[in-house]
N, C-alpha and C positions, 0 to 999 in steps of 0.2 A: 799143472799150474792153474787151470780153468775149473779144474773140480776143487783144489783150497780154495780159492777163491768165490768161488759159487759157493761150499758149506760154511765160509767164511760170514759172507752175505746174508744166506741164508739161518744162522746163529746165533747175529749181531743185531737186534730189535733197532739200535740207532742206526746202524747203518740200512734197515729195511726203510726206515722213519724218513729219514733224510733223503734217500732214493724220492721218493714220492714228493716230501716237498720240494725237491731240490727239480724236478721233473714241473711240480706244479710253477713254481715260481719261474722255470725258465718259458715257459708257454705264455707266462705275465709279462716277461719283460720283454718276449720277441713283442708281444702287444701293445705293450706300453712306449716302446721304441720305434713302433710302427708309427706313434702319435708323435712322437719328436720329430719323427722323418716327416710327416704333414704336416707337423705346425711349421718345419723350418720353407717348406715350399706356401703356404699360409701367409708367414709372416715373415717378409723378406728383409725387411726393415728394424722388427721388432724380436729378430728371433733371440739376439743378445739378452734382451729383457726378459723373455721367456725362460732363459738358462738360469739368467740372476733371481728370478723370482724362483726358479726350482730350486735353486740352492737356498733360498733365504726361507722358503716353505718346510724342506726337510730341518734345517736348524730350530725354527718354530714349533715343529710336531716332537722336536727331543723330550717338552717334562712329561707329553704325553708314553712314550716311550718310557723314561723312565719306571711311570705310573706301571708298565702293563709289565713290566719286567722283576717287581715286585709283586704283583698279582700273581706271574707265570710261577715263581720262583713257590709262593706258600702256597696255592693252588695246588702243584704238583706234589708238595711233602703232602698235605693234604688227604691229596687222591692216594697217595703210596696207602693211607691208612684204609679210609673207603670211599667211595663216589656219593655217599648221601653227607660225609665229610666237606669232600671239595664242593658238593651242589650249594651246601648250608652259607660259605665261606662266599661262593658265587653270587647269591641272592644278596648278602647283607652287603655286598661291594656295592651291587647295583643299586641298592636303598640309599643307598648314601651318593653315588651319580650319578643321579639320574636327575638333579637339580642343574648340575653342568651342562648335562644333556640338553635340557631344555633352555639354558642361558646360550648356547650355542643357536641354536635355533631362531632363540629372537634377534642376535646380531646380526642372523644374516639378513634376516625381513626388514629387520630396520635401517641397514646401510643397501641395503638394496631397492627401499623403496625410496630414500633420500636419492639416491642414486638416478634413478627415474626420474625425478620430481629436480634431478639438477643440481640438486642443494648442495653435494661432497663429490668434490674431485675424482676422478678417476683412480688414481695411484692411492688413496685412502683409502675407498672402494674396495679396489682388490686386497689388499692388508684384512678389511674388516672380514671381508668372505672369508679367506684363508682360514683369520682365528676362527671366526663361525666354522668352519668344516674342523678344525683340532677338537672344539669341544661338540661341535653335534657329534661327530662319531666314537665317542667315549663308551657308551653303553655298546655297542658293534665289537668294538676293539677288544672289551671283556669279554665278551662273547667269544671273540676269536683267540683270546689267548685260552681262554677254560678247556676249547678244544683241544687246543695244545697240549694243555698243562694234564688234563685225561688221556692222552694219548690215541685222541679218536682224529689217527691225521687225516683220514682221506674223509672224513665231514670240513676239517679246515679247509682242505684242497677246495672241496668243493663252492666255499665260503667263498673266496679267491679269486677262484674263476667267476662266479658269477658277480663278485662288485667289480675287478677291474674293465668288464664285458659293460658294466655300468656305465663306466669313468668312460671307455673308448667310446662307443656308439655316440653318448650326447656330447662329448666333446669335439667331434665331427662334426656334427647338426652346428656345433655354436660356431666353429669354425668357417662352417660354409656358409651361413645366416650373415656373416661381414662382422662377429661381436671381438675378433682380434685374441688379445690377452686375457680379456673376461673369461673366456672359455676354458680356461684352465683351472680358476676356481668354482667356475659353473660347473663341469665335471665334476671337481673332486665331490661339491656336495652331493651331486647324482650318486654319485657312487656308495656316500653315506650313507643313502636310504634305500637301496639294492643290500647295501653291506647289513645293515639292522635288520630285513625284512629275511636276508637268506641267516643269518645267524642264528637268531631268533625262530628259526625254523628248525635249524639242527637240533639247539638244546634241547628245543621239546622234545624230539625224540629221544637225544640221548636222557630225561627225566623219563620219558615212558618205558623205555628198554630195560629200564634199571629198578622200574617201580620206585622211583623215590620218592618223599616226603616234602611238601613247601611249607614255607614258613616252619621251618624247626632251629632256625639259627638263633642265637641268641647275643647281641652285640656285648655284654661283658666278659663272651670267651675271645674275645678279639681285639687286644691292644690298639687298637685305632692310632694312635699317638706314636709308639714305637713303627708301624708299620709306615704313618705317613715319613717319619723321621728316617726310614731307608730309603721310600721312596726317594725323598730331597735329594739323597747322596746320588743315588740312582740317577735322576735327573742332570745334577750340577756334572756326573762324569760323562753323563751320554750328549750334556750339550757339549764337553769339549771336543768329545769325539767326531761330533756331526760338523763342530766347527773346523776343525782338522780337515776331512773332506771339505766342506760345502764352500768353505771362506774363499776359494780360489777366483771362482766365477763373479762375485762380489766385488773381491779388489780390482780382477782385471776389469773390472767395469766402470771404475772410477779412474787407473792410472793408463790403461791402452789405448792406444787411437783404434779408428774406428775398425779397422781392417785386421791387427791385432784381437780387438775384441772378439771379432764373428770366428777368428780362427782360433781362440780359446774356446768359447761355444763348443764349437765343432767336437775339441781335442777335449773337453770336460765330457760335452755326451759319450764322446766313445769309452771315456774314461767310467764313469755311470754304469756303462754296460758289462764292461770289464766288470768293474766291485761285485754289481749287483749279479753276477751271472756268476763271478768264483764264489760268493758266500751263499748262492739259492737255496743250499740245504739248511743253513746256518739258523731258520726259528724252531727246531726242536730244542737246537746246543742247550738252552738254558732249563727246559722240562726236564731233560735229562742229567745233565751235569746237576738239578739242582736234589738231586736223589743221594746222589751220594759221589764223592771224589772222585777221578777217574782218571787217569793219564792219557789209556788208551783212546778215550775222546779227543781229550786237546789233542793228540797228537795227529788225530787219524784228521782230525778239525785242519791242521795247520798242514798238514801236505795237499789236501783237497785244494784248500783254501789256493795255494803259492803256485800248485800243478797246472788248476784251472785259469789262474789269471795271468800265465804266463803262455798257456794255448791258444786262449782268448788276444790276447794282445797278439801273436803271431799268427794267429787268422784274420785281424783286422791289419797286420803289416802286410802282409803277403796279397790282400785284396781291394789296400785300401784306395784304389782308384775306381773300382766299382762303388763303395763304399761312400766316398766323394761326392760322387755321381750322385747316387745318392738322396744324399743332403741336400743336394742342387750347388755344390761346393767346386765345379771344375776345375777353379782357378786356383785349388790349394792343393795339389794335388804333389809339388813339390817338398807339401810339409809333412807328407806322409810319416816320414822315418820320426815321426815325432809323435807316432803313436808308441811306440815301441818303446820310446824314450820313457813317454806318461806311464806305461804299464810297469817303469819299475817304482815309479813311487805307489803305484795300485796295490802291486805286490807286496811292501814294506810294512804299508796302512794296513795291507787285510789280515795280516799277523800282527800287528796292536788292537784289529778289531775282533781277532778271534782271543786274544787275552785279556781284552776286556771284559767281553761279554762273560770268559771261564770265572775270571773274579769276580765278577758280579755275581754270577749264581750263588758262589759262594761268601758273600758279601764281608771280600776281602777289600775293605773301603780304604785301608792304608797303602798297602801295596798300590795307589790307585792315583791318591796324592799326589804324583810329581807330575801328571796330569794339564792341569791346568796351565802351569807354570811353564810345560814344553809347547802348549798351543798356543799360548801368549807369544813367546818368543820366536812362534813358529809366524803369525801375524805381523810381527814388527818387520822380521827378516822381507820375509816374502812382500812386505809392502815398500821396502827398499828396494829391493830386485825390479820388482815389476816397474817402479817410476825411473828406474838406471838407475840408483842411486848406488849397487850393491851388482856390479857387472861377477858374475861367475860362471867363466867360462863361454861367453857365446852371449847372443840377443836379449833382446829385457825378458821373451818368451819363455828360452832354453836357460835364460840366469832364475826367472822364476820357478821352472819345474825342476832344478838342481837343486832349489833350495827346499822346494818338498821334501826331494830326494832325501837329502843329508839327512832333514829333522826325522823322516819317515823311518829311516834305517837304524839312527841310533835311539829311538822308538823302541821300534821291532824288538833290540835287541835287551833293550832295559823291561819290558815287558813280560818276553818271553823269559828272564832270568824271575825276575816275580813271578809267573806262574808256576816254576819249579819249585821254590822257597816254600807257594802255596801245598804242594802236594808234596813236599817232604815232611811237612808238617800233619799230615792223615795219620 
């Protein structure tokens, strides 16, 4: 059973692929969760706000997403053909963002130096940073998909490690200096200019390794118009998606009392960990599925995905009073069994987000459609539940993660039927 499975691994280029990022991104997220665990001992006061701006930051960074997820997608058809192909394709994206690039840049100098000077609010302030770090790291983000999209994973890895080592370190320092919440988007910009300087390091080499050519692209072989118009699509289904997750910590921040809130907090971070720890392998899926059809992916996608987010939640059940602890959470210690609860709508989600992402590659934009219309309806529900309006089953807490629940599941399953229809159709 140990040797199929070893020449199984050993056979399977995605499954090598995914090993590595899936490895890399779990070393990010114990890091990156190291920092949730200091901001929540930080900012005892403020850590709800810190959760709510996390979710309202990821919803924010979706068209960026979008964007890189159509880059990742012809990128990699691209490279199938040859690497001075994808380089050409690479160069003429960057000619064309690297104006955003720079518009990001000056937003952040300029709400930061009003900032100083008193002029703009706090809570504007951070909004304006935030956007500033969506679009200064636009050129980075290229960078780090083209890695992808060539299949050179362990330069990405390494891309990874050293921006999120960005993000951690001076978000500490701003942390311990007394600057609060600012330190979150102070980070993230740190991190953008670790992220451009290690990217921007890789390609060269992957140009020099390869002997390619610059400046040989030519923008009339390149639809611009048609590509921004997937983009769009790309965008408008990835912010449902992100809204599907992120929306949680938002509402509870408007309808929960205060005690409520920090133990939503809590149960969203672990929740966070959970996702981002069962889908870690999940940024090749789209380099590769976007090659060509594959079942064998989805599938092998969708049990990874459900296996791990169901071990993850039953090692954070099983320990979560160390766990607690922690947080510096002693006192919530009785709402443990509510991790366990959250990990089924984690599980539901990360089977809509792993057939999102399959359709996407394949930019099955219909199949994709009912979309918007189940996250809408998943926001009204869920903002009844949370104010008691919509009691299901138990507390405004347990009525609100029921209501994930349900929309999550009949999700999953309307999804995963799309994704079939998709690949009966090859």
């Amino acid at each position: 059973m140990l040797a199929k499975t070893y020449n199984l691994f050993k056979t399977n280029q995605f499954l090598q692929s995914s090993s590595v990022v899936f490895s890399t991104n779990l070393f990010i997220g114990i890091l990156n969760y190291a920092l949730v665990v200091i901001a929540s001992r930080f900012l005892v006061e403020q850590y709800s706000l810190w959760t709510a701006i996390t979710g309202f930051m990821a919803i924010l960074l979706t068209p960026m997403t979008g964007i890189m997820t159509e880059f990742t997608k012809n990128a990699s058809k691209l490279d199938k053909q040859s690497h001075q192909d994808a380089y050409n394709y690479l160069q003429f994206i960057q000619s064309k963002a690297k104006y955003i690039n720079y518009a990001g840049g000056l937003i952040g100098l300029i709400f930061g130096s009003l900032y100083i000077f008193q002029v703009t609010p706090a809570n504007l302030t951070i909004t304006a940073l935030i956007v500033s770090y969506s679009l200064f790291n636009i050129i980075a983000n290229i960078n780090n998909q083209f890695q992808l999209s060539t299949l050179t994973i362990s330069r990405y890895a390494g891309t990874m490690i050293a921006t999120n080592f960005g993000r951690f370190i001076p978000t500490i320092i701003f942390l311990n200096i007394g600057l609060g919440v600012f330190a979150l988007p102070l980070g993230l910009l740190s991190a953008a200019l670790v992220n451009i300087s290690s990217g921007s390091f890789f390609i060269k080499r992957f140009f020099n390794q390869h002997k390619l050519l610059k400046n040989q692209f030519k923008p009339q072989d390149y639809n611009l118009l048609n590509q921004f118009k997937a983009a769009s699509k790309n965008i408008i289904i990835l912010l449902f998606v992100m809204i599907f997750f992120n929306i949680s910590p938002i509402i509870s921040e408007k309808f929960f009392d205060l005690e409520q809130k920090d133990i939503f907090a809590v149960l969203y971070n672990f929740g966070q960990i959970i996702h981002f720890g069962s889908i870690a392998f999940m940024s090749a899926l789209v380099a590769y599925a976007a090659r060509g059809k594959s079942r064998k992916i989805y599938y092998t996608s969708i049990a990874i995905v459900v296996t791990m987010t169901m071990s993850i939640g039953a090692f954070f059940f099983l320990f979560g009073g160390f766990l607690m602890n922690l947080f510096n959470r002693p006192q919530y210690l009785d709402q443990i069994p509510l991790i366990m609860h959250y990990s089924v709508f984690i599980a539901f989600f990360n089977i809509v987000f792993v057939s999102v992402q399959y359709l996407l590659s394949h930019s099955e934009y219909k199949k994709l459609s009912a979309l918007p219309f189940i996250v809408i309806l998943l926001v009204v529900f869920s903002s009844f539940s949370a104010s008691g309006k919509l009691p299901i089953l138990g507390s405004e807490i347990i009525s609100f993660i029921n209501t994930n629940i349900i929309f999550s599941l009949f999700s999953a399953i309307y999804f995963f039927w799309q994704v079939q229809k998709c690949n009966n159709n090859q």
